[in-house]
C-alpha positions in Angstrom: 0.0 0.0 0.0 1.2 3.3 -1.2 1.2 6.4 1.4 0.9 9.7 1.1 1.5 12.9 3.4 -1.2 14.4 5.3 -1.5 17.8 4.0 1.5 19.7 5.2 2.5 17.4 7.9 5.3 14.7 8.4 2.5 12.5 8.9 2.3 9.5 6.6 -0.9 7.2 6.0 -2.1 4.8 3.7 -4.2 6.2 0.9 -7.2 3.8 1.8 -8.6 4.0 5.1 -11.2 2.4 7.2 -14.5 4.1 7.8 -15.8 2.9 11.2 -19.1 4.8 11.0 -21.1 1.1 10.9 -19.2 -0.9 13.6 -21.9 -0.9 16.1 -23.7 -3.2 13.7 -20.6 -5.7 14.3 -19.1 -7.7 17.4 -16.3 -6.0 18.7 -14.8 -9.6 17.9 -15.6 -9.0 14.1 -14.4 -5.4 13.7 -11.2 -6.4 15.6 -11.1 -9.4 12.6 -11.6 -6.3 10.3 -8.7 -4.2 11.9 -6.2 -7.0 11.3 -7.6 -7.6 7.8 -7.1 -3.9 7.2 -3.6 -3.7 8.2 -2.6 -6.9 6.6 -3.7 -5.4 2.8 -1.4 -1.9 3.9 -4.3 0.1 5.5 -3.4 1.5 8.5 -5.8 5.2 8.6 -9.2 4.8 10.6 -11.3 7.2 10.7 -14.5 7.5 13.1 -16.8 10.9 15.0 -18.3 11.1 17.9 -21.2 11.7 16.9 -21.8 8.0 14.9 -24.2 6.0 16.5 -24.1 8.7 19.6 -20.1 7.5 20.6 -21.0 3.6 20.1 -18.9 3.5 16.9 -15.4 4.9 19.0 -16.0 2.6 21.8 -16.7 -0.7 19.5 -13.5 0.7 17.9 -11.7 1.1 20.9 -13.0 -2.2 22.6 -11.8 -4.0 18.8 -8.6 -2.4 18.7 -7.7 -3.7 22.0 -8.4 -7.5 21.1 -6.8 -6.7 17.5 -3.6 -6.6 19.3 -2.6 -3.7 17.0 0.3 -1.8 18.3 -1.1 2.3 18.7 2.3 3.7 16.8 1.2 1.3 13.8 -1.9 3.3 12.9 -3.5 6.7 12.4 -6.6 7.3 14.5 -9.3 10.1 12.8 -11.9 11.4 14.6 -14.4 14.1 14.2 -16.1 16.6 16.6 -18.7 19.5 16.0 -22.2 18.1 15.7 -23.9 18.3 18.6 -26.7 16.3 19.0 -28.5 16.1 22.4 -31.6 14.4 21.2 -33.1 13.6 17.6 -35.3 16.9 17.3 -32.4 19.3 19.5 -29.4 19.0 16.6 -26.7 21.6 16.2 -23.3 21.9 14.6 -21.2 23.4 18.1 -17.7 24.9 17.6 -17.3 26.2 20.8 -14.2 26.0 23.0 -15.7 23.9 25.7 -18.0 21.5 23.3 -14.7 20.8 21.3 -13.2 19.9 24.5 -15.2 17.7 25.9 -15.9 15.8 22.9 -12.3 15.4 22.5 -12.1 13.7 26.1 -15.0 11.3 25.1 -13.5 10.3 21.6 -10.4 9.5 24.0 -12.1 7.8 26.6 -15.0 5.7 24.6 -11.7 4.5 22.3 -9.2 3.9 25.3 -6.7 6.2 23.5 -4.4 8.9 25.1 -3.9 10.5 22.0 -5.6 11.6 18.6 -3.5 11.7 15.2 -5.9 13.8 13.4 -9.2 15.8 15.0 -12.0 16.7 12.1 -14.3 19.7 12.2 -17.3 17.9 11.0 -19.1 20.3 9.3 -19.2 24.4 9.5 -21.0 26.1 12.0 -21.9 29.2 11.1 -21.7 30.5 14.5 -18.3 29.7 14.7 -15.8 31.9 16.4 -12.1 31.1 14.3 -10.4 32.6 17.6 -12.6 30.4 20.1 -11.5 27.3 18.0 -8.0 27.4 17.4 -8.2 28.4 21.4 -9.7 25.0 22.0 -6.8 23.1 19.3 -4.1 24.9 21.2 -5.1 23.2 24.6 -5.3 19.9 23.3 -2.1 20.1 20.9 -0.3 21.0 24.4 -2.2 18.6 26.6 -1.0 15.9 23.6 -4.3 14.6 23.1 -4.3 15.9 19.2 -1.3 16.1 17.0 -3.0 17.7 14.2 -6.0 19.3 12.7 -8.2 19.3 9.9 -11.9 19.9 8.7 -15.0 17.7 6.8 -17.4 19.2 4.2 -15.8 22.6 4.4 -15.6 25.1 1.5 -12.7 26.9 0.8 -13.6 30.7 2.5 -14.4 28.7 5.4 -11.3 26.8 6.2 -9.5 30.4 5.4 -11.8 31.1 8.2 -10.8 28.7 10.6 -7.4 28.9 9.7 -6.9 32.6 10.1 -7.3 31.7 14.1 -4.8 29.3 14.1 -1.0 28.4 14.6 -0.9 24.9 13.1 -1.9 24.3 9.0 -5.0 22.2 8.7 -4.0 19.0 7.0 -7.5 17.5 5.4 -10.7 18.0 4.4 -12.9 15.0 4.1 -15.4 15.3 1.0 -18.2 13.2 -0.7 -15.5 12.1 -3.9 -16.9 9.1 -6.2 -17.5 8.4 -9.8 -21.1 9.3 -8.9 -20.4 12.0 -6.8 -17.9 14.7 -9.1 -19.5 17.8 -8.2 -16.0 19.6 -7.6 -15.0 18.2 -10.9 -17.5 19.0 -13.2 -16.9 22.4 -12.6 -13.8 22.8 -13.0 -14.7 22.0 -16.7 -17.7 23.9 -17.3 -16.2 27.3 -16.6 -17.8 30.0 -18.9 -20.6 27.7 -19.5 -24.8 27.7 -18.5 -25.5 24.8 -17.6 -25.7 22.9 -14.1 -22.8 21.4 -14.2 -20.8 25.1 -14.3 -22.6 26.1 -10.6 -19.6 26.1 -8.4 -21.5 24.8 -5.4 -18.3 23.6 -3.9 -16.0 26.9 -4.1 -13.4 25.7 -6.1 -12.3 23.2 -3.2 -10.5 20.7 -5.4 -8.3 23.4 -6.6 -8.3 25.2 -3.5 -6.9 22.0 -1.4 -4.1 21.3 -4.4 -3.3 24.7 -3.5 -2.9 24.7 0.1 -1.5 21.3 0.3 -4.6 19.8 1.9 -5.7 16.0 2.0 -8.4 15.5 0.0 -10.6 12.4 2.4 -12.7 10.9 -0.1 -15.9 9.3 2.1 -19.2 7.8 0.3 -16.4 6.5 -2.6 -19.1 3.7 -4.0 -22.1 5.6 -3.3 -24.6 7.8 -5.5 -26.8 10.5 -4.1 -26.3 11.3 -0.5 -26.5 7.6 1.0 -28.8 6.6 -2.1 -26.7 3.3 -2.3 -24.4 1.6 -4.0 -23.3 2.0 -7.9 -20.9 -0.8 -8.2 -23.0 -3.9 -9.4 -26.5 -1.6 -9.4 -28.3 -1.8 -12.5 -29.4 1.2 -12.3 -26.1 1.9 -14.1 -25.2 -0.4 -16.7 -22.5 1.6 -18.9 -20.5 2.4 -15.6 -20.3 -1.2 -14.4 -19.8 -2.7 -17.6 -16.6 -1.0 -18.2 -15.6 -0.9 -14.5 -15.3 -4.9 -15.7 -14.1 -4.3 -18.9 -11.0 -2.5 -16.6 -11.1 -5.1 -13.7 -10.3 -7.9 -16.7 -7.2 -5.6 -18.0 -5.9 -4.8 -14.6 -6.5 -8.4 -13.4 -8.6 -6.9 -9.9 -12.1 -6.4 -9.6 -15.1 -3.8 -9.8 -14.4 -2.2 -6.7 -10.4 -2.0 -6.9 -11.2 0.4 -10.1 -13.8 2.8 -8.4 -10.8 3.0 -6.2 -8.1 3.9 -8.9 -10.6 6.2 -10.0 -10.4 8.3 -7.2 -6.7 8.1 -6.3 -5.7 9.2 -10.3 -6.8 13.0 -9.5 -3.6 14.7 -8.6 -3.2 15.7 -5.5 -2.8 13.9 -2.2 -5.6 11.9 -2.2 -7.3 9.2 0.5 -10.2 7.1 0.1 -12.0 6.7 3.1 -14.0 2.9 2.4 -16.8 2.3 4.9 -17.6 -1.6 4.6 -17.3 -4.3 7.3 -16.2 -7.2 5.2 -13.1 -7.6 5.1 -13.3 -9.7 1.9 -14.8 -6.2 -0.1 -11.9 -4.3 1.9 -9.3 -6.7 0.6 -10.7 -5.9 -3.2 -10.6 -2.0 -2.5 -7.3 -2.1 -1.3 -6.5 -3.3 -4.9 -7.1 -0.3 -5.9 -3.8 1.1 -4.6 -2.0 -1.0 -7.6 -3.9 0.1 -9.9 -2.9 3.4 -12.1 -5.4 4.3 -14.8 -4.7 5.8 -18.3 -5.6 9.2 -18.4 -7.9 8.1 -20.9 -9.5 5.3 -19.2 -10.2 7.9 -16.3 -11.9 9.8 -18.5 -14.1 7.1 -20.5 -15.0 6.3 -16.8 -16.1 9.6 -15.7 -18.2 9.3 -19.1 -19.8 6.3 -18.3 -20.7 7.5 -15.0 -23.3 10.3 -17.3 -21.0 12.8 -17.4 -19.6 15.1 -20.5 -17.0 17.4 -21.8 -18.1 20.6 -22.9 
């Protein structure tokens, strides 16, 4: 498994990571089987939020990682913080100083940590004070509970934002990235143009992060919509998976391994962020790493998916 460097840091991770966002549907017996499968094919990035499944998806992580037998300096541990969400009708995004602290001692406590790799913003709250924030990262860079910082689903004004506050460089921002999901793309190639696909709904952020040096975290890699499901073997899109085969055949891999490559041919430093429990479908994504596309076969991809060229 290739690595690449976490935005401007010294920090190294695998380009594919774990999503742990489902683990409370698992035994902490299976995930732990799924850790060990996920280190064995190279990936040693998980990523997980406080807020998934209300903390149960840290501490199933934390209770896993313990019987994985995983050493801690082995892996990078993600987590995210900033969604507040008392009960299901009180729900807030909360970038406050003591919010972002307290979560922060949760995460660590529910996963049995001391420490955090990498703390997420998980989405922008518009109430945000930049100043009250990096307030809040300074603590807990010097209590050593995070090493570094970065945001999810952020555009770029608003990381400026944030980042105007703060001391360190944000590493990452993870983004919905997929062959159904090329928003921040299309764009990019429909400048001067009318139709949908020129609205920049995503400020440039693709550019903006090549730019700055940020990790691009790719989550929702195999999924169209917002959590509509998934496109590989769906026959809802025949063209795409027929030549996603086609390239599994050439490549000797499979379906999933080429969704992958997909992503990980955009320039740029570039994770994929894979959210299944079977570590049989994570083996086959990991692929993916191996796997470097022809700049045409990207784009015949990215055709087949119903996109166009102006």
């Amino acid at each position: 498994m290739q690595k690449t460097n976490i935005g401007h840091s010294d920090l190294l991770a695998s380009r594919i990571g774990l999503g742990l966002m489902r683990s409370p549907e698992h035994s902490a017996t299976e995930i732990a089987d799924l850790l060990k499968a996920a280190f064995d094919n190279g990936i040693d990035f998980f990523d997980n939020a406080d807020v998934y499944t209300n903390g149960e998806a840290e501490r199933r992580f934390g209770e896993a990682l313990k019987l994985s037998k995983l050493a801690r300096e082995d892996i990078v541990v993600q987590t995210k913080v900033g969604i507040n969400k008392d009960t299901q009708t009180d729900k807030r995004y909360d970038f406050t100083k003591d919010h972002i602290l307290q979560s922060v001692n949760g995460s660590l406590q529910r996963m049995g940590l001391d420490y955090i790799d990498i703390l997420l913003l998980h989405r922008p709250d518009p109430l945000m004070e930049p100043e009250e924030v990096a307030e809040a990262f300074n603590i807990l860079q010097n209590e050593g509970k995070v090493r570094r910082f970065g945001v999810s689903n952020f555009n770029p004004l608003q990381v400026e934002l944030v980042q105007s506050a703060l001391d360190t460089k944000l590493v990452a921002n993870q983004l919905q990235l997929s062959l159904m999901h090329t928003g921040m793309i299309d764009f990019g190639m429909h400048v001067n143009m009318t139709d949908d696909r020129s609205v920049n709904h995503d400020g440039s952020i693709l550019e903006y992060s090549r730019l700055k040096q940020m990790t691009i975290q790719a989550w929702s890699p195999f999924q169209y919509g917002f959590f509509a499901g998934v496109f590989i073997d769906n026959p809802k899109f025949p063209e795409l998976n027929e030549l996603l085969q086609q390239l599994a055949n050439k490549y000797h891999t499979n379906k999933n391994a080429i969704a992958t490559a997909w992503i990980l041919r955009i320039p740029g430093s570039i994770q994929v962020i894979a959210g299944t429990m079977n570590p049989k479908r994570l083996a086959q994504i990991a692929e993916g790493d191996q796997v470097k596309l022809t700049a045409q076969e990207w784009y015949n991809l990215y055709y087949a998916a119903g996109n166009d060229l102006p």
